[in-house]
Structure formats: C-alpha cells, structure tokens
DRENVOTOR-168441 format. One record per residue (C-alpha): residue in three letters; x, y, z. Coordinates in Angstrom, 2 decimals, always signed. Example, Ala and Ser with C-alpha at 12.3 -4.5 7.8 and 13.67 -1.06 7.14 Angstrom:
2
(ALA, (+12.30, -4.50, +7.80))
(SER, (+13.67, -1.06, +7.14))
***
This chain:
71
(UNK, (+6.20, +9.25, -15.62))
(UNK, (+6.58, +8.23, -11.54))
(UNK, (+9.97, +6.53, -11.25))
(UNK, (+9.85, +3.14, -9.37))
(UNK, (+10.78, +4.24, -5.85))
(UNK, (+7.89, +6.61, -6.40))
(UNK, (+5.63, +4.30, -7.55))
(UNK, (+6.40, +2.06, -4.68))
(UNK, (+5.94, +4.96, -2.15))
(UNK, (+2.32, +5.65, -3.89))
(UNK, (+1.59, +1.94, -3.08))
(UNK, (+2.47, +2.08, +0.26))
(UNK, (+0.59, +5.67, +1.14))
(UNK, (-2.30, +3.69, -0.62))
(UNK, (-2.69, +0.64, +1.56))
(UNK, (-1.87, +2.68, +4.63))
(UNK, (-5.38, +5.07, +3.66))
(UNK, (-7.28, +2.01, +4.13))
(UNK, (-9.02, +2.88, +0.79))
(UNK, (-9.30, +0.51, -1.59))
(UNK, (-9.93, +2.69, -4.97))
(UNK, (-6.82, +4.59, -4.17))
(UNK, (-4.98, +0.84, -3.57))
(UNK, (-6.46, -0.21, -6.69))
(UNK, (-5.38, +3.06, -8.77))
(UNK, (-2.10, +3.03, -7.55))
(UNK, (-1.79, -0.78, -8.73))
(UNK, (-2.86, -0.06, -11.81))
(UNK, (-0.76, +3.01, -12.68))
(UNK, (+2.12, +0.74, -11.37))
(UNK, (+1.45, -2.20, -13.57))
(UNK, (+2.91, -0.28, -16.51))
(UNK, (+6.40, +0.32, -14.90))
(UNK, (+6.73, -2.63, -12.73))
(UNK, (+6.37, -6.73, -12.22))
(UNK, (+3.18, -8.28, -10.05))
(UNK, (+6.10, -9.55, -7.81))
(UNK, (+7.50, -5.88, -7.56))
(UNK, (+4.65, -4.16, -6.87))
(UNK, (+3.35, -6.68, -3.97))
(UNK, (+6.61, -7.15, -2.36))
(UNK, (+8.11, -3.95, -2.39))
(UNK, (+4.80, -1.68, -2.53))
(UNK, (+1.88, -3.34, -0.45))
(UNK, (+4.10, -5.36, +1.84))
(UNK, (+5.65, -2.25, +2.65))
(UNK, (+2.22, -0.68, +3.38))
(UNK, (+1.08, -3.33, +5.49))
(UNK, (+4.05, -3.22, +7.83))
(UNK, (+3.57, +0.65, +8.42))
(UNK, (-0.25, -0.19, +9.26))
(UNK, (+1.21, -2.94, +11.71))
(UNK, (+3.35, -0.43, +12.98))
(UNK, (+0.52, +2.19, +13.08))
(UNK, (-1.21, -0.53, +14.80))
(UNK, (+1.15, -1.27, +17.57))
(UNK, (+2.08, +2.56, +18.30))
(UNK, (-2.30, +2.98, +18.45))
(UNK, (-2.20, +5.13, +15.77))
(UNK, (-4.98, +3.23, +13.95))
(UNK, (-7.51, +0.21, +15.33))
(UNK, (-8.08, -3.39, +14.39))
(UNK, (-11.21, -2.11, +11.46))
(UNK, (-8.43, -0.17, +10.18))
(UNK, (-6.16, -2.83, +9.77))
(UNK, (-8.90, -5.49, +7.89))
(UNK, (-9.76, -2.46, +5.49))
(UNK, (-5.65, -2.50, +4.58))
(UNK, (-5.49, -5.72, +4.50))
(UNK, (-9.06, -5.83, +2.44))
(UNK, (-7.29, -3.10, +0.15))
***
C-alpha cells in the first residue's frame, strides 16, 4: 500500500499528464487511504499549480491546461 505523501504525488503527476483515466485511477486508488477534501486539496490542487507553473515557464500551452483542468 502507497503511503499518503505518495498517493498525493501520484495525484499530482496525474493532473499534470493532462490524462484524465490516469487522473481518474489515481483518485480512485486514493479514495481508500484518504478524505475527498485530502485528495483535492493536497493532490489535484497541487497538480494544477505545477501546470500553471508549466504554463507560465511555456513548458505546456493553453489546450494543455483545459485538459488538466478537464482531468
């Protein structure tokens, strides 16, 4: 079993691929550790600040961002 701070890194790699089966995965393997509150605060927020900061540095584009924040 993934301890939490692993669980949260998963979450953020996942929102940061854009993808949202590997988002959606990674929530659901979290569920059984963690609280909703947990996993969107400290997992996808987190992954959505490193695509804004992906974004700013033009390391990924504006589609890229709507498919994270789709995800």
């Amino acid at each position: 079993m993934a301890t939490k701070e692993e669980l949260i890194q998963e979450l953020s790699d996942a929102v940061i691929s854009c993808k949202r089966d590997v988002v959606l995965a990674a929530v659901e393997k979290a569920k059984e550790v963690m609280e909703p509150a947990e996993i969107i605060e400290k997992g996808l927020s987190e992954g959505m600040n490193q695509v804004g900061i992906l974004f700013e540095r033009g390391k990924l584009f504006l589609p890229h961002v709507m498919m994270a924040a789709d995800a």
